[in-house]
Backbone as a chain_set.jsonl record, in Angstrom:
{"seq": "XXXXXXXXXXXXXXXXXXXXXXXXXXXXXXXXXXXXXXXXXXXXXXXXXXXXXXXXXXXXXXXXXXXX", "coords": {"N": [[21.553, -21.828, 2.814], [20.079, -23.609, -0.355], [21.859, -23.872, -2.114], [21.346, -22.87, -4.384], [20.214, -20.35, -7.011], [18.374, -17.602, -6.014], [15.103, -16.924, -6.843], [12.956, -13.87, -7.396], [9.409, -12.583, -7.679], [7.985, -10.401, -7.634], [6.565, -8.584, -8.581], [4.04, -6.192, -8.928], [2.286, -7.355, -6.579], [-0.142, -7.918, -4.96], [0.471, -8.312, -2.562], [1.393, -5.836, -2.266], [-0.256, -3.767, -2.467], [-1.35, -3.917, -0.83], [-0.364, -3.323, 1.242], [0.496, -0.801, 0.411], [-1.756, 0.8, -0.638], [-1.965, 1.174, -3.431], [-3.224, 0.89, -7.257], [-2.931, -1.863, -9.052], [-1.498, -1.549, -11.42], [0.049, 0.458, -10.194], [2.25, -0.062, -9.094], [4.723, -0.271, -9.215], [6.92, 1.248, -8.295], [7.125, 0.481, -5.892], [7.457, -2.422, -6.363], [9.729, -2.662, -7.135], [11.152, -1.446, -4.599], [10.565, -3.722, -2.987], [12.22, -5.589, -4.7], [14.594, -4.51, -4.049], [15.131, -5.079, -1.304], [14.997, -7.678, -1.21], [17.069, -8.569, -2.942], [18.904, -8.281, -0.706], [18.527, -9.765, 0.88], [19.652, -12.18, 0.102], [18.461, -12.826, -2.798], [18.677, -12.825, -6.334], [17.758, -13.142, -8.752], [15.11, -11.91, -10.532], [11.916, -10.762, -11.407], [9.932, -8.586, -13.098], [7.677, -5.906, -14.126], [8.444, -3.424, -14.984], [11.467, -3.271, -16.113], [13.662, -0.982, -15.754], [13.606, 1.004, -13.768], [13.329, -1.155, -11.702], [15.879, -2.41, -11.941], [17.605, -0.161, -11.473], [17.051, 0.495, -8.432], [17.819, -2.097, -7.863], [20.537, -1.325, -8.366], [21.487, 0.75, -6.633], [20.72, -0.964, -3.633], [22.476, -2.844, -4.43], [24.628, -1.533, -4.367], [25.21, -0.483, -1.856], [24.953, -2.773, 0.051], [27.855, -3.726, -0.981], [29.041, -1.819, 0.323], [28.964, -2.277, 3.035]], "CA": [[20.756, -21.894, 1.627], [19.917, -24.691, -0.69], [23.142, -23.509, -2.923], [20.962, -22.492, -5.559], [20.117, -18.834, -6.735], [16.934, -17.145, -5.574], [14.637, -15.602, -7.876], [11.742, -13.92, -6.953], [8.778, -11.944, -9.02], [6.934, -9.365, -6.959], [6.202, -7.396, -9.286], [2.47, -5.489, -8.801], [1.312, -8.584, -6.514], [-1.434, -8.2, -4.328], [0.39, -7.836, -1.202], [2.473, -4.207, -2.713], [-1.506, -3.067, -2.775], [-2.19, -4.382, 0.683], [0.673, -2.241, 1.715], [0.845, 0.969, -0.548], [-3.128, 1.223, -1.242], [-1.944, 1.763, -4.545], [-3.992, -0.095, -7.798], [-1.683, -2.49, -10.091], [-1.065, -0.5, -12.013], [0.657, 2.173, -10.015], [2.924, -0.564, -8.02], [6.347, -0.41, -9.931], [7.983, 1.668, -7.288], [6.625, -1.18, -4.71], [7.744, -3.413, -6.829], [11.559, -2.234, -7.317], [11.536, -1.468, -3.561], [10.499, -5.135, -2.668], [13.317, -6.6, -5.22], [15.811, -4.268, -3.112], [14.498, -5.745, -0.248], [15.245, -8.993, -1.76], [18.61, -8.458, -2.712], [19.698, -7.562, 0.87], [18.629, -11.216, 1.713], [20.258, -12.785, -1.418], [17.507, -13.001, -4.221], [19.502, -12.806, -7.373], [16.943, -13.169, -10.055], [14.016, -10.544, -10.384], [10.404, -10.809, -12.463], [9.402, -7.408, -12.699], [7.691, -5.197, -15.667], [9.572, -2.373, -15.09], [13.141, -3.582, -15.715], [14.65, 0.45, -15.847], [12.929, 1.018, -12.573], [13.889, -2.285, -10.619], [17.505, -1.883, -11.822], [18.272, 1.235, -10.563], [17.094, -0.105, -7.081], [18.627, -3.297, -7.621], [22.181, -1.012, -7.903], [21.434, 1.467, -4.845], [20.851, -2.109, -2.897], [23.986, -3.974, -4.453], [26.312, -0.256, -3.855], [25.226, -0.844, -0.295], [25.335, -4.213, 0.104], [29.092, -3.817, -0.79], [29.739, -1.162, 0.651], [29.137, -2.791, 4.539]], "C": [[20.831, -23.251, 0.969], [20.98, -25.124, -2.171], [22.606, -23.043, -4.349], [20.448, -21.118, -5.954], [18.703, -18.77, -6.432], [16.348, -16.401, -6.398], [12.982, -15.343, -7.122], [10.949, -12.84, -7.988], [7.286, -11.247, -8.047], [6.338, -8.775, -7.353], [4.595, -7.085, -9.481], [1.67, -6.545, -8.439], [0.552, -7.429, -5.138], [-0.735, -7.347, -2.797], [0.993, -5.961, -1.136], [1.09, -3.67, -2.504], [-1.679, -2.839, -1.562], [-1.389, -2.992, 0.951], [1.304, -0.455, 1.33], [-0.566, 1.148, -0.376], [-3.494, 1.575, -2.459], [-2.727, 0.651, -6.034], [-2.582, -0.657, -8.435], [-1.107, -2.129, -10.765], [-0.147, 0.631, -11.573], [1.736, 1.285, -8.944], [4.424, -1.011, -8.534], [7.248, 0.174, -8.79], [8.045, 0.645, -5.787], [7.52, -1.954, -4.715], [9.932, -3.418, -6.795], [12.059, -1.992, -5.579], [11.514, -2.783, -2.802], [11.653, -6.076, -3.441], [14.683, -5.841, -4.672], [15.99, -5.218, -1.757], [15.626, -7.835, -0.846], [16.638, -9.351, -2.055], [19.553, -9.2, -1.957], [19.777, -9.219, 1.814], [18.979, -12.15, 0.823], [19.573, -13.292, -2.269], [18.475, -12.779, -5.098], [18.969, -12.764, -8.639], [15.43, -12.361, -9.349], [13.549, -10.748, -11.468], [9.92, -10.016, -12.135], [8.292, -7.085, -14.318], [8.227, -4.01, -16.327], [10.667, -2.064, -15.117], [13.77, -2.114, -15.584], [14.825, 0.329, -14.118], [13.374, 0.085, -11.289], [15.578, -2.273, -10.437], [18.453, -1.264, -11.272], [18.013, 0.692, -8.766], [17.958, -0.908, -6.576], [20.577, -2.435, -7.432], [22.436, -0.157, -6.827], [21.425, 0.017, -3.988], [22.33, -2.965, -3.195], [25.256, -2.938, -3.814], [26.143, -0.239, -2.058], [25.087, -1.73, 0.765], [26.656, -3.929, 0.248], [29.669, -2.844, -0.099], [30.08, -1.308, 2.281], [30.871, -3.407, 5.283]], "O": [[21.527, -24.102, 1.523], [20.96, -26.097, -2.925], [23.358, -22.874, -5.308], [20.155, -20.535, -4.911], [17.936, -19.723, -6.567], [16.825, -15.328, -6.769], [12.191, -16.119, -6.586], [11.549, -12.3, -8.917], [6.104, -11.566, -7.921], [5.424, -8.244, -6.723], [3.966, -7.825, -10.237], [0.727, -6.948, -9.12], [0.947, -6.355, -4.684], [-1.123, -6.348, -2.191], [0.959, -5.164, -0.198], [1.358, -2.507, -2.204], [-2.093, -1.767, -1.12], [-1.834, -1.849, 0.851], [2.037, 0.446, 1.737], [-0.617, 2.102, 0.4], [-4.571, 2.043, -2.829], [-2.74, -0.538, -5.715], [-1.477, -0.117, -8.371], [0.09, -2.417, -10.77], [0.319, 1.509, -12.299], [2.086, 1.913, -7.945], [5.046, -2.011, -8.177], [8.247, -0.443, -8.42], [8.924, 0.32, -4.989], [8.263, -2.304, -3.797], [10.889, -4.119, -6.469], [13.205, -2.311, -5.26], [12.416, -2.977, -1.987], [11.998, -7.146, -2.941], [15.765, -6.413, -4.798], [16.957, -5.906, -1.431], [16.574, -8.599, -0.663], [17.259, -10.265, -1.513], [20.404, -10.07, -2.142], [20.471, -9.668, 2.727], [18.307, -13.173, 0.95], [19.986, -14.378, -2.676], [19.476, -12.416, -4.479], [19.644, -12.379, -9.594], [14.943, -12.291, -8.221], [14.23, -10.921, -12.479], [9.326, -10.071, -11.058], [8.202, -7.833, -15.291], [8.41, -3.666, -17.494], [11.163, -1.086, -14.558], [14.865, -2.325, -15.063], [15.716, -0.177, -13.436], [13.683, 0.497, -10.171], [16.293, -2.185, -9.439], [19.561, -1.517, -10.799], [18.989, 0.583, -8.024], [18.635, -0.846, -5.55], [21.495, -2.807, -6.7], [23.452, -0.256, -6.139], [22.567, -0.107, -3.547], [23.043, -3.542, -2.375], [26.271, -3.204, -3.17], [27.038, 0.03, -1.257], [25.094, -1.545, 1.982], [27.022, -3.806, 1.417], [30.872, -2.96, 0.134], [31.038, -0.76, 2.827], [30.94, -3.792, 6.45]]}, "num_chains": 1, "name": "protein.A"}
């Protein structure tokens, strides 16, 4: 890596549509499953609109992250 943290901001883009069929509106669970995703490959910062929602993902992904 480039030693710096990773942030990324998926939240209800374009491609969560491509891939769910779902409208923008309805792409929070997308969205929280793509910043697990993200995680797992060391993202560290997350731009969502559903912080509850992404959270909870984000700690199922970190409890199994550590738990390897």
């Amino acid at each position: 890596g480039l030693g710096y943290p990773v942030v990324v901001g998926p939240s209800r883009k374009r491609f969560l549509g491509a891939a769910t069929g779902r409208p923008v509106e309805d792409r929070d669970r997308a969205t929280a499953a793509a910043c697990a995703l993200a995680w797992e490959r060391g993202a560290r910062g997350f731009r969502v609109h559903d912080v509850a929602l992404a959270r909870e993902a984000l700690l199922v992904a970190r409890a199994t992250t550590l738990a390897r």
